[in-house]
Each structure stands twice: as structure tokens, then as C-alpha cells.
DOVEX-782652 format. One record per residue (C-alpha): x, y, z. Coordinates in Angstrom, 3 decimals, always signed. Last residue first. Layout:
BEGIN
<node><x>X</x><y>Y</y><z>Z</z></node>
...
//
This chain:
BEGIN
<node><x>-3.270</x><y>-11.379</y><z>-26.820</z></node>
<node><x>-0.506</x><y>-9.478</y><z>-24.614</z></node>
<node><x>+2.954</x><y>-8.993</y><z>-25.536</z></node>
<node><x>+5.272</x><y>-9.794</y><z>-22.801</z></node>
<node><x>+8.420</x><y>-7.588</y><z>-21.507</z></node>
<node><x>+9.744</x><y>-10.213</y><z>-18.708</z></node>
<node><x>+12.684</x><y>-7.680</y><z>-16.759</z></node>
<node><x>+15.817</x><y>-8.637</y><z>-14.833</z></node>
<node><x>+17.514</x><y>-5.668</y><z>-12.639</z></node>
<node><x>+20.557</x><y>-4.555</y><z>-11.307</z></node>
<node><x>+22.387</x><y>-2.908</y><z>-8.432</z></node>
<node><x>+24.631</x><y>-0.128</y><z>-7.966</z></node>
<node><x>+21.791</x><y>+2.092</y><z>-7.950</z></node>
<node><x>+24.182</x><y>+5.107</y><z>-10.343</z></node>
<node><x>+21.304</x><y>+6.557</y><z>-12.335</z></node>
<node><x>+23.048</x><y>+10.094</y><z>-13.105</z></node>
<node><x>+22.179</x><y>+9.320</y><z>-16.975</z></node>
<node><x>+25.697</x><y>+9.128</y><z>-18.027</z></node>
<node><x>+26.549</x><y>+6.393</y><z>-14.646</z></node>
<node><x>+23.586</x><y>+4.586</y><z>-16.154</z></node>
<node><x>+24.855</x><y>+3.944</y><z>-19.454</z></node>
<node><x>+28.419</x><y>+3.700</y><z>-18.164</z></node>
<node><x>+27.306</x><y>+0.724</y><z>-15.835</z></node>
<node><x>+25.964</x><y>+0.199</y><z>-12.444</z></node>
<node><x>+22.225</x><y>+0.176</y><z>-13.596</z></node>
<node><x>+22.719</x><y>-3.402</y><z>-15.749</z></node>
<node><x>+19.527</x><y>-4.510</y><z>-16.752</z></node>
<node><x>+18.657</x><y>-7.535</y><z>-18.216</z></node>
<node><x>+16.299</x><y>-8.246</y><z>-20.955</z></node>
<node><x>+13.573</x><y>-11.215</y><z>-21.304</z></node>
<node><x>+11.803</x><y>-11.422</y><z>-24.410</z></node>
<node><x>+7.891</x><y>-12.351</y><z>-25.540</z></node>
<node><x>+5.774</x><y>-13.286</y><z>-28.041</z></node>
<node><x>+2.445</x><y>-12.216</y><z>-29.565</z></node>
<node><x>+4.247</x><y>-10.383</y><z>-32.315</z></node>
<node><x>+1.864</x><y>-7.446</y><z>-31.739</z></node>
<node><x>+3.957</x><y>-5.617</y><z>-29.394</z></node>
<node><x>+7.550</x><y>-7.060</y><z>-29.757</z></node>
<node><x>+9.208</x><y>-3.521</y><z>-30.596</z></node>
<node><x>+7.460</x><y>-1.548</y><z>-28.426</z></node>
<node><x>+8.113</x><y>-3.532</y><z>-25.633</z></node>
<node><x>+11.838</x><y>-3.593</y><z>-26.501</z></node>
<node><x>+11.894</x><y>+0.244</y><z>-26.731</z></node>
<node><x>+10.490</x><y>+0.446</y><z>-23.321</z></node>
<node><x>+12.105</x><y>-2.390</y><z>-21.556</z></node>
<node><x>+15.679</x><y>-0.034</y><z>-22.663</z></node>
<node><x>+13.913</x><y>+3.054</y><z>-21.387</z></node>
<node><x>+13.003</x><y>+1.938</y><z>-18.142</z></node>
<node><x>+16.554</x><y>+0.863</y><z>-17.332</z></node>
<node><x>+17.784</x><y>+4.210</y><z>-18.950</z></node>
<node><x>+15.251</x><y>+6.554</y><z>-16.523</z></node>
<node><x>+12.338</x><y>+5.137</y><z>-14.957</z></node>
<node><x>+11.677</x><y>+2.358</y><z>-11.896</z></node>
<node><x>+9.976</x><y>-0.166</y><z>-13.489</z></node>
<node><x>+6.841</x><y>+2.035</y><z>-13.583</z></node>
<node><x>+2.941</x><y>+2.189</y><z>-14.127</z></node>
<node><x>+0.725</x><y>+3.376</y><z>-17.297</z></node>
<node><x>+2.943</x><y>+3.728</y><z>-20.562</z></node>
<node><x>+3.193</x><y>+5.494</y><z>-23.803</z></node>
<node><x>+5.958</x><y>+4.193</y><z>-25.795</z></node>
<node><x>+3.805</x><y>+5.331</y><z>-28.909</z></node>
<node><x>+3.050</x><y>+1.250</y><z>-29.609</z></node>
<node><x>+1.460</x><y>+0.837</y><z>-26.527</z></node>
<node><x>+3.682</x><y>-0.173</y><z>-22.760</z></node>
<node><x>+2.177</x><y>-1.590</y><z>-19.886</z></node>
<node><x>+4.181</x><y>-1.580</y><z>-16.030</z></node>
<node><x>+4.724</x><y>-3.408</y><z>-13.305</z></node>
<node><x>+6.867</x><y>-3.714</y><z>-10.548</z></node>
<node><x>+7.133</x><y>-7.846</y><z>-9.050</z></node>
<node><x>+11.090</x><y>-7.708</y><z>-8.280</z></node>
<node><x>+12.052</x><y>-4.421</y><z>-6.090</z></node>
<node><x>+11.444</x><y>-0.691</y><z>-8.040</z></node>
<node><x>+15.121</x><y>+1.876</y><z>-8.010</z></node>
<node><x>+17.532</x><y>-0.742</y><z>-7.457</z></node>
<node><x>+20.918</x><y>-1.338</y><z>-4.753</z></node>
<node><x>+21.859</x><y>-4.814</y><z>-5.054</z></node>
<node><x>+19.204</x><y>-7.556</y><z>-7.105</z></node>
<node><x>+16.104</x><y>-7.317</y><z>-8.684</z></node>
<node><x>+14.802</x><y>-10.027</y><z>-10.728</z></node>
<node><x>+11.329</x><y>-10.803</y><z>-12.281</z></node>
<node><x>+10.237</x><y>-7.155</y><z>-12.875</z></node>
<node><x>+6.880</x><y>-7.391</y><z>-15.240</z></node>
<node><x>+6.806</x><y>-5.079</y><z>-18.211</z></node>
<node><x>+3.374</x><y>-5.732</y><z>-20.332</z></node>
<node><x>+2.945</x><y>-4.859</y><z>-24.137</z></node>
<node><x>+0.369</x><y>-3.122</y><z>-25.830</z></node>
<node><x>-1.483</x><y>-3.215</y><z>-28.714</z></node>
<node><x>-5.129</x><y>-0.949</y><z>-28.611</z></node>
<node><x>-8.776</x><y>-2.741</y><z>-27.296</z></node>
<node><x>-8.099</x><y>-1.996</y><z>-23.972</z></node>
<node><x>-9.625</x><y>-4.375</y><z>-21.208</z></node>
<node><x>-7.081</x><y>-6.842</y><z>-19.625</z></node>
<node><x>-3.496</x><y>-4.439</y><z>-19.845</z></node>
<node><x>-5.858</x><y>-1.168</y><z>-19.373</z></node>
<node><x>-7.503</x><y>-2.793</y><z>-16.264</z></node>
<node><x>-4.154</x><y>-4.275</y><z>-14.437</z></node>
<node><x>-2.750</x><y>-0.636</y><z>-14.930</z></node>
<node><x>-5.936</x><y>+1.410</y><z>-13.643</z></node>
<node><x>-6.462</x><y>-1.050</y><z>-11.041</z></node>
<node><x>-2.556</x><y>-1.321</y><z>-9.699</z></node>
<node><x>-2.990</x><y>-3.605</y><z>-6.685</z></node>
<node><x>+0.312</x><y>-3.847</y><z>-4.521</z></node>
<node><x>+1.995</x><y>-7.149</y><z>-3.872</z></node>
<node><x>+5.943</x><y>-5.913</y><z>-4.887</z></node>
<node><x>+8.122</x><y>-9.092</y><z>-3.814</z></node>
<node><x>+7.927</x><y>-11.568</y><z>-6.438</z></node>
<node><x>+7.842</x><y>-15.070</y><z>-5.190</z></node>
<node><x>+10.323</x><y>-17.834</y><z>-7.599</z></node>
<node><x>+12.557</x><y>-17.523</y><z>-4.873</z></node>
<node><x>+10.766</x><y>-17.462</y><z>-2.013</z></node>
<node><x>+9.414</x><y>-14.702</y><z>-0.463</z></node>
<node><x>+10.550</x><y>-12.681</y><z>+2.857</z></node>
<node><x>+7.606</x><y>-12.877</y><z>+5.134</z></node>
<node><x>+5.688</x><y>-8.799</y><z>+5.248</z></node>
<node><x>+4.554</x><y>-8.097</y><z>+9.301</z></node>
<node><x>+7.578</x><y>-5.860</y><z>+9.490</z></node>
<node><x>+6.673</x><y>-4.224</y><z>+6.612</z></node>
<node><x>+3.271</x><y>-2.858</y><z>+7.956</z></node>
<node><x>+4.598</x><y>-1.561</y><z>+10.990</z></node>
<node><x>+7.209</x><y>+0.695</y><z>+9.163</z></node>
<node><x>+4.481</x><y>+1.857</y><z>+6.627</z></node>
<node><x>+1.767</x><y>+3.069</y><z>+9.714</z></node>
<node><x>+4.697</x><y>+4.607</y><z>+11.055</z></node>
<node><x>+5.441</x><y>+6.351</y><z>+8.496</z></node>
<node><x>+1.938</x><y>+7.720</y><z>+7.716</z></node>
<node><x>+2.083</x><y>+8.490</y><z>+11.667</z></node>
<node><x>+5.064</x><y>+10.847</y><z>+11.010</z></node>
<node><x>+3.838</x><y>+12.334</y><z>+7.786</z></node>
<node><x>+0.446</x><y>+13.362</y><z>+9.367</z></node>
<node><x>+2.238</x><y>+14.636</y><z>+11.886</z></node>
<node><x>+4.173</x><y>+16.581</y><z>+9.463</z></node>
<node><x>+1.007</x><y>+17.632</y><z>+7.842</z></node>
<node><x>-0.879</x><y>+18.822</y><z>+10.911</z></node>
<node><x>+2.391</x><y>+21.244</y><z>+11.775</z></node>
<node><x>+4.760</x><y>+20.538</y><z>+14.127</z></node>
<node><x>+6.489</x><y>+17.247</y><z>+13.307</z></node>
<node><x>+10.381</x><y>+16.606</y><z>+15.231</z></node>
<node><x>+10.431</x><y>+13.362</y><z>+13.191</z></node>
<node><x>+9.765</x><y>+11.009</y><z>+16.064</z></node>
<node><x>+7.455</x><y>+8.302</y><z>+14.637</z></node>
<node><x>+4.038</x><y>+8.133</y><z>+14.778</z></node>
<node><x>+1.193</x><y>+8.116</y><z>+17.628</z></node>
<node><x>+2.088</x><y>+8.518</y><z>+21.129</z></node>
<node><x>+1.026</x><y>+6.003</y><z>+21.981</z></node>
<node><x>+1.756</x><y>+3.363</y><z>+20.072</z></node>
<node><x>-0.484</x><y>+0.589</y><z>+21.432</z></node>
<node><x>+1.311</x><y>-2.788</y><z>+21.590</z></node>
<node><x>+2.229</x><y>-1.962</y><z>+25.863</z></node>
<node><x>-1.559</x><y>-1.963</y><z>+26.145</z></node>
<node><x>-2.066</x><y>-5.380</y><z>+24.801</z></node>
<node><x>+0.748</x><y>-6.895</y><z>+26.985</z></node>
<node><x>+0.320</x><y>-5.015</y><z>+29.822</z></node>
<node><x>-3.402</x><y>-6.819</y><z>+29.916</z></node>
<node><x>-6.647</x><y>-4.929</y><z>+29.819</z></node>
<node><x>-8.427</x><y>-4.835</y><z>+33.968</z></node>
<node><x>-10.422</x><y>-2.015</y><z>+33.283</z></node>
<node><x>-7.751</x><y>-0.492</y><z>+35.621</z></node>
<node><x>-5.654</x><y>-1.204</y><z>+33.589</z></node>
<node><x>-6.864</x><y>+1.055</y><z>+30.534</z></node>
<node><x>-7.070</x><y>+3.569</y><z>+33.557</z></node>
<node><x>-3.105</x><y>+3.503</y><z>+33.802</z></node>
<node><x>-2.555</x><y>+3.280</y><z>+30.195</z></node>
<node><x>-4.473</x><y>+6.447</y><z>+29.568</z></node>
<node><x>-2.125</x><y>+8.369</y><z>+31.646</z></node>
<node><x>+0.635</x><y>+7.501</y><z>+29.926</z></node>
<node><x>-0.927</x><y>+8.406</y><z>+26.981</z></node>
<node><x>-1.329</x><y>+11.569</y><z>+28.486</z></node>
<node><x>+1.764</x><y>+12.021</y><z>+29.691</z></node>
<node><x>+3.080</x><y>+10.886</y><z>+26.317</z></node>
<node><x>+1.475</x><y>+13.784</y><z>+24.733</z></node>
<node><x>-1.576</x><y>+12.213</y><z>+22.428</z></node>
<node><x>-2.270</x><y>+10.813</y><z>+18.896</z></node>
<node><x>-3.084</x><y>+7.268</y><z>+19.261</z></node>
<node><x>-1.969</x><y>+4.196</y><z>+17.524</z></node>
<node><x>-3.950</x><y>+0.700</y><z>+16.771</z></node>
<node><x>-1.743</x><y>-1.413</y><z>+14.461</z></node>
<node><x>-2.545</x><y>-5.045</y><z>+13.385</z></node>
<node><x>-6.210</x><y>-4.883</y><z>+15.123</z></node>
<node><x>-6.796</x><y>-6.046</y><z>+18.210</z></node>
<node><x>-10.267</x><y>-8.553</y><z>+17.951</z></node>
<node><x>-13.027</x><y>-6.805</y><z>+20.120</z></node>
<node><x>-12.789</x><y>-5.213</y><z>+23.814</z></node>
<node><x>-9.263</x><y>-3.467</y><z>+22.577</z></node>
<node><x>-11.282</x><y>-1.536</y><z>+20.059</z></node>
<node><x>-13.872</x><y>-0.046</y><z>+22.377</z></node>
<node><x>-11.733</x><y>+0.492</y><z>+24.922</z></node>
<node><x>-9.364</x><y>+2.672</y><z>+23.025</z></node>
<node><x>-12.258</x><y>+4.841</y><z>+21.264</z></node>
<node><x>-13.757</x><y>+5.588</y><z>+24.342</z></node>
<node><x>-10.946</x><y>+6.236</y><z>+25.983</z></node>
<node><x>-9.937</x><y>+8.713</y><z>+22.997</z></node>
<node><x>-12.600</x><y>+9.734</y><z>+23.397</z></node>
<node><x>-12.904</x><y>+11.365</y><z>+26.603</z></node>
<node><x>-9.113</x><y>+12.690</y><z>+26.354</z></node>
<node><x>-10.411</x><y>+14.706</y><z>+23.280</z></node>
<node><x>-10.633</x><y>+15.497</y><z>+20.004</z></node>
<node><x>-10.351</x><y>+12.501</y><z>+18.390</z></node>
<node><x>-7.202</x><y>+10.740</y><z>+16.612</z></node>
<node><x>-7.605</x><y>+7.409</y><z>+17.361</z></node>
<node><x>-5.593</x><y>+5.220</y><z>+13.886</z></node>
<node><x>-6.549</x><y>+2.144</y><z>+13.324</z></node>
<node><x>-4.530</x><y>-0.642</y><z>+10.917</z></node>
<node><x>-6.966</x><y>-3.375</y><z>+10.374</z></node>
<node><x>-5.189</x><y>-7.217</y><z>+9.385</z></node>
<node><x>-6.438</x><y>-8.439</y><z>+13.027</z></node>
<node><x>-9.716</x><y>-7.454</y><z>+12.390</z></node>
<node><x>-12.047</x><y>-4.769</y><z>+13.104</z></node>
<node><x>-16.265</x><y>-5.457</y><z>+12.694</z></node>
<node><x>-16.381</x><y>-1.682</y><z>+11.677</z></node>
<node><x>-20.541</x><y>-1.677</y><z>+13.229</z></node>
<node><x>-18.509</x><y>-2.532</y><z>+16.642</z></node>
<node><x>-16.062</x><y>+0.438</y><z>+15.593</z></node>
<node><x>-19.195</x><y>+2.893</y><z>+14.677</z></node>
<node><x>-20.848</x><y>+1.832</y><z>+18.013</z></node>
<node><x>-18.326</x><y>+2.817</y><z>+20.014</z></node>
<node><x>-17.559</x><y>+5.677</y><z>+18.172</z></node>
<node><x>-20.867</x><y>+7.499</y><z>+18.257</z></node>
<node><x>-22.089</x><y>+8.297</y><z>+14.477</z></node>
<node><x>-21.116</x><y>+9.182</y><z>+11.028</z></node>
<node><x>-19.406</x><y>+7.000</y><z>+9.110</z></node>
<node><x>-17.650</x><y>+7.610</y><z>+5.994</z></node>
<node><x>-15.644</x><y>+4.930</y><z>+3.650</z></node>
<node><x>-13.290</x><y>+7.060</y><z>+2.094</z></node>
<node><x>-12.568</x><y>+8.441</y><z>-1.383</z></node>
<node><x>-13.894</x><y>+11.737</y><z>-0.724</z></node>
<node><x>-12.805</x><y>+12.613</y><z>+2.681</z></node>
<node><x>-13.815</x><y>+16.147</y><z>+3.786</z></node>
<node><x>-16.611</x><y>+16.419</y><z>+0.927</z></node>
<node><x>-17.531</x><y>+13.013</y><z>+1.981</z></node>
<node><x>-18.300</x><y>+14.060</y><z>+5.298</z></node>
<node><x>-18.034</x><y>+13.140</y><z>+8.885</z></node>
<node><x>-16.442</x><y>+16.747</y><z>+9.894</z></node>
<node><x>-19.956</x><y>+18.172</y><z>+10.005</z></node>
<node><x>-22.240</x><y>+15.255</y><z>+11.040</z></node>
<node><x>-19.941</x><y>+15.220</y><z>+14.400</z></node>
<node><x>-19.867</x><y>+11.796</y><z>+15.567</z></node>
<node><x>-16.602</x><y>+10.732</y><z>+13.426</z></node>
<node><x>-15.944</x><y>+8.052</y><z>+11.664</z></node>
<node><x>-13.455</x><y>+7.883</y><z>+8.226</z></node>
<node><x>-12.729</x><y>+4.554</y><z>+6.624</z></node>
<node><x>-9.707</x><y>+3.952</y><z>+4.789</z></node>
<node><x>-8.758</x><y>+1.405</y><z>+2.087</z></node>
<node><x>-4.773</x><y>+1.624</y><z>+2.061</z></node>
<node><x>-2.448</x><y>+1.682</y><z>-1.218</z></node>
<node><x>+0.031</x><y>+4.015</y><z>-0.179</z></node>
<node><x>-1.070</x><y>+7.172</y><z>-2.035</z></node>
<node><x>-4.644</x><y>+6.948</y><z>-0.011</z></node>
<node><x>-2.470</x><y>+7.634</y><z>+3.072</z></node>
<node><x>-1.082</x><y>+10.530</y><z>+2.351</z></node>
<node><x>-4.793</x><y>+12.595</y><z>+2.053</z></node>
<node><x>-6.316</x><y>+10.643</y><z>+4.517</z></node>
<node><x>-3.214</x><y>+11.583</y><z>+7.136</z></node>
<node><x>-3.504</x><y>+14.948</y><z>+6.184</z></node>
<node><x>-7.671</x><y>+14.847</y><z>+6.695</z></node>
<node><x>-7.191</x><y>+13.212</y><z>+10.136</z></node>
<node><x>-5.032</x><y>+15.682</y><z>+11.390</z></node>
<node><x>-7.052</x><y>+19.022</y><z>+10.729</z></node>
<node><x>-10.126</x><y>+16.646</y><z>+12.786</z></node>
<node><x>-12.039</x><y>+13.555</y><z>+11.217</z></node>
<node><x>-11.824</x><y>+11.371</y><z>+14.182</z></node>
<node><x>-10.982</x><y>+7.663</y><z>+14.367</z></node>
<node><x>-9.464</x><y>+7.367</y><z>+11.343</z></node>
<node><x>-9.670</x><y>+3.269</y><z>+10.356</z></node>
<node><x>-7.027</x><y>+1.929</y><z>+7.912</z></node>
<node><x>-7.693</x><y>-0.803</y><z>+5.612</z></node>
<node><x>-5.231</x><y>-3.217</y><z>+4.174</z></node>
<node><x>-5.368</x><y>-3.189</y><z>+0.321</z></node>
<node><x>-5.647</x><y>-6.651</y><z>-1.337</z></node>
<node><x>-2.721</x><y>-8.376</y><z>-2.382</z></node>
<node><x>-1.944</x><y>-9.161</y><z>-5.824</z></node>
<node><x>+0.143</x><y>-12.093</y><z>-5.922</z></node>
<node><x>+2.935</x><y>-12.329</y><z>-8.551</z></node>
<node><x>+4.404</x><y>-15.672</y><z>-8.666</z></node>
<node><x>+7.729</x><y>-16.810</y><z>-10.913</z></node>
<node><x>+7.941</x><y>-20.312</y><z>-13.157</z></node>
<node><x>+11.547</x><y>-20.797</y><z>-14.546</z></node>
<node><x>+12.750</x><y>-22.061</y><z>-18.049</z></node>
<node><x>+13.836</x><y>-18.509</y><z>-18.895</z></node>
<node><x>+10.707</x><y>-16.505</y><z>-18.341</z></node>
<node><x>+7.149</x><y>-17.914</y><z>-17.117</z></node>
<node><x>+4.729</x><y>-15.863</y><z>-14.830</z></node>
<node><x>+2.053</x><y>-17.089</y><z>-12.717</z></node>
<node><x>-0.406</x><y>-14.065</y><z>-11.553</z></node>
<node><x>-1.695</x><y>-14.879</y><z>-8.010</z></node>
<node><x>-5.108</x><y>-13.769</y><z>-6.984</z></node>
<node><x>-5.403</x><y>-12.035</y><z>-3.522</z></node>
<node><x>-9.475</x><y>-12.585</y><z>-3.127</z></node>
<node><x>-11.893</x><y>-9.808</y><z>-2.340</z></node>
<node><x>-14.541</x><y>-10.496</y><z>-5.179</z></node>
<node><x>-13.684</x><y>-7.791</y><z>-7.008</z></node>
<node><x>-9.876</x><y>-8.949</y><z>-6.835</z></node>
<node><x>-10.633</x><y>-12.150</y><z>-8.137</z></node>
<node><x>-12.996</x><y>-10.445</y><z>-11.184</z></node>
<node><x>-9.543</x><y>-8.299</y><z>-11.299</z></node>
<node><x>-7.153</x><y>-11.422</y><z>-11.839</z></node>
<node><x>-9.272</x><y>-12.901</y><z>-14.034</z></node>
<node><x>-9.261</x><y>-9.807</y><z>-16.616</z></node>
<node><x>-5.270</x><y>-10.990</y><z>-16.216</z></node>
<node><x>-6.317</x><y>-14.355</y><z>-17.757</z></node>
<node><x>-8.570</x><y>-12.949</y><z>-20.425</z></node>
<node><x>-5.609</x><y>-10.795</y><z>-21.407</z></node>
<node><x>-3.485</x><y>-13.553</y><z>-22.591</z></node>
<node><x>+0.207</x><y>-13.196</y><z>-22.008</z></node>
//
């Protein structure tokens, strides 16, 4: 593999695009497309807002934070979102949502939360739009949302309320519950690939930099097969260097070993090897890594 070609992946992915990475292993041609994160929108920077921020950066979203208190719209609240600070209706026109946005209202009050609502429904519905309420006061919502004279249709896709029944309590359960939701929804919208499409579409910067940019010998670990009961799905990535040091995962104990010691051991030879990966076997049973399922890994030395 040829770095310059995966430092043209990230120029693509600077630029907004969803490159695809084409991969060759056993006389057969596999895709990896790098999709770009989907963004979720907090509506409200309350107790909530910050645990869902906090989970939700782990699962590969953009967020943007908006709130019209100067206080609680802050960068020191949310430090690797987008912030804005300012009414809501304005602050979701300024958003220019899309059908692809995930939004989340989660505001102090009934007030806003109308606000909010309206506001979003009047442009293009996003993906997802939930709202953190009692369901009598969702319900309640519903009723004047008709009264503006929105469809059943549009207000029957809001999930009000917000997040999946978990029995949550405490701001970080809830913020578990909607982060759930938010990863439920976003499968369902996911078309099963083709053969020769590898599932996993998540953007690994610090991984897809190291592989392009560093100047030591390394080796990259691409999942082409997964099949049964595995730890990572086809498209998991990871780089290896000559120590067996590594950035990313195929899914860890023996099967990660095994690509490990074969990485190191082509590094530098500017070729590369295909292994497969039993993890129903004595090997794995030893190691308490009983998936029932196997995997097939491309280990590539990159040039």
C-alpha cells in the first residue's frame, strides 16, 4: 500500500468527501469508504446536554452546542463542539439542518422546547429530532404542534420522550439512553453492503494520519472478512511498527496477536499476506475468546 494514496484519502476527507479506499487480497477487489461524521445538534447546554456531549464524541458524531444563555454556551462546557450562542430559532436557521442531522431539544423549558420544535420542523426534518420531556408533556406538545397545522406524520417521527427506556435517573443514564437511541436510529438508516463492501465506515484521523504521514515502518491491518459471532465487523483497521506498537484495533486478544506478529514480520518487505482467523478454536478457547465466528485479515506494508 502506498502512503500517498491513503494521504488522499484525508485531503478527501478535508474537503468533506467520503473517499473509498480499494483494497486487493486473494484475486478479489474489496471497498472501504470512509464516511464522514454525522452531526448532532444539542439544543440546550443544561447537566444533560454536557453527558450526552461527553458520550457522544466517542461515537464518531460532529456536535454543535446552542444555547441563549452566554454562560452554559461555552467552550469550556463543550470543548470539542461547535458553540453557538444565541436565540434558538435563529441559531437552527443559522444551523442550515439537513436530512443527515441528528438533533437533540433538550432546553429548559416547555417554552423552548416549542420553540425549538417549530423551528426545526419549518425547515428540512432532520434524520432524528428527539426531545427530552414526560410523555404528558410531549403529548401535550403534539397537540399545539397541530394546531400549527404540522402533519401526524412528521410529529408522530419525533421521539418524544427522548431515548430509550433503560429505567435512567441520573443525567448520565439519560445521557446513556438518548446516546442509544441516537445509535439505534442511525443503523437502521445503514444498506447492507455488497460483497466486496466493507462494513465499518468510521473515520480514524489519528490512524489514517500515522499510516500516510510517519516517517517510521509500519504495516496496515485491514479486516476483509468477518463472519459468525466476531469481536470488530469487516472494514476495522489498524497500523502496526516494528515494536508491535499499534494505533486502532481488529478486535484484540489471539486474533489481534497473530496480524500482529505477521505485520511485524512483513514491514519493510513492501509486500503483503492475507491470514485467517479462526476465534472458535483451542487458541481462542485458552485465551477466554470464544466469538464463535471468524475473521479474514489483509496485513499490508506501506511504501
Amino acid at each position: 500500500m502506498k502512503a500517498i494514496v491513503l494521504s488522499d484519502i484525508l485531503e478527501k476527507l478535508d474537503r468533506g468527501e467520503s473517499p473509498e479506499l480499494i483494497l486487493s487480497a486473494e484475486g478479489k477487489k474489496y471497498i472501504r469508504r470512509f464516511t464522514k461524521p454525522d452531526r448532532l445538534i444539542l439544543l440546550g447546554c443544561g447537566h444533560v446536554s454536557i453527558d450526552v456531549y461527553r458520550l457522544a464524541r466517542t461515537l464518531d458524531f460532529e456536535i454543535v452546542a446552542v444555547d441563549d444563555r452566554p454562560s452554559f454556551a461555552t467552550s469550556e462546557r463543550f470543548p470539542e463542539a461547535q458553540i453557538v450562542c444565541g436565540d434558538f430559532v435563529s441559531a437552527v436557521e443559522q444551523l442550515g439542518i439537513t436530512d443527515r442531522d441528528y438533533v437533540c431539544v433538550l432546553t429548559r423549558g416547555h417554552l423552548w422546547d416549542l420553540q425549538c420544535i417549530r423551528a426545526v420542523l419549518r425547515g428540512t426534518e432532520p434524520y432524528y429530532l428527539g426531545l427530552i420531556s414526560s410523555r404528558g408533556r410531549a403529548e401535550g406538545l403534539k397537540e399545539i404542534l397541530l394546531e400549527d397545522s404540522f402533519s401526524h406524520e412528521m410529529i408522530n417521527r419525533i421521539h418524544a420522550p427522548i431515548g430509550l427506556k433503560i429505567g435512567a435517573l441520573t443525567t448520565a443514564e439519560i445521557a446513556v439512553s438518548i446516546c442509544a437511541e441516537l445509535i439505534q436510529e442511525r443503523h437502521k438508516k445503514y444498506i447492507k453492503p455488497s460483497d466486496n463492501q466493507l462494513v465499518q465506515t468510521n473515520v480514524n484521523h489519528d490512524l489514517l494520519y500515522y499510516l500516510a504521514e510517519s516517517d517510521e515502518p509500519r504495516a496496515m491491518v485491514t479486516v476483509i472478512m468477518s463472519t459468525g459471532s466476531t469481536p470488530v465487523k469487516s472494514g476495522s483497521m489498524m497500523a502496526v511498527n516494528r515494536l508491535g506498537l499499534v494505533y486502532g484495533t481488529v478486535g484484540g486478544g489471539c486474533g489481534e496477536a497473530a496480524a500482529i506478529n505477521k505485520a511485524r514480520r512483513i514491514i519493510g518487505s513492501g509486500q503483503s499476506s492475507v491470514i485467517h482467523i479462526d476465534l472458535d478454536n483451542e487458541v481462542a478457547a485458552d485465551n477466554d475468546m470464544v466469538c464463535g465466528g471468524s475473521m479474514t485479515v489483509l496485513i499490508e506494508d506501506i511504501t
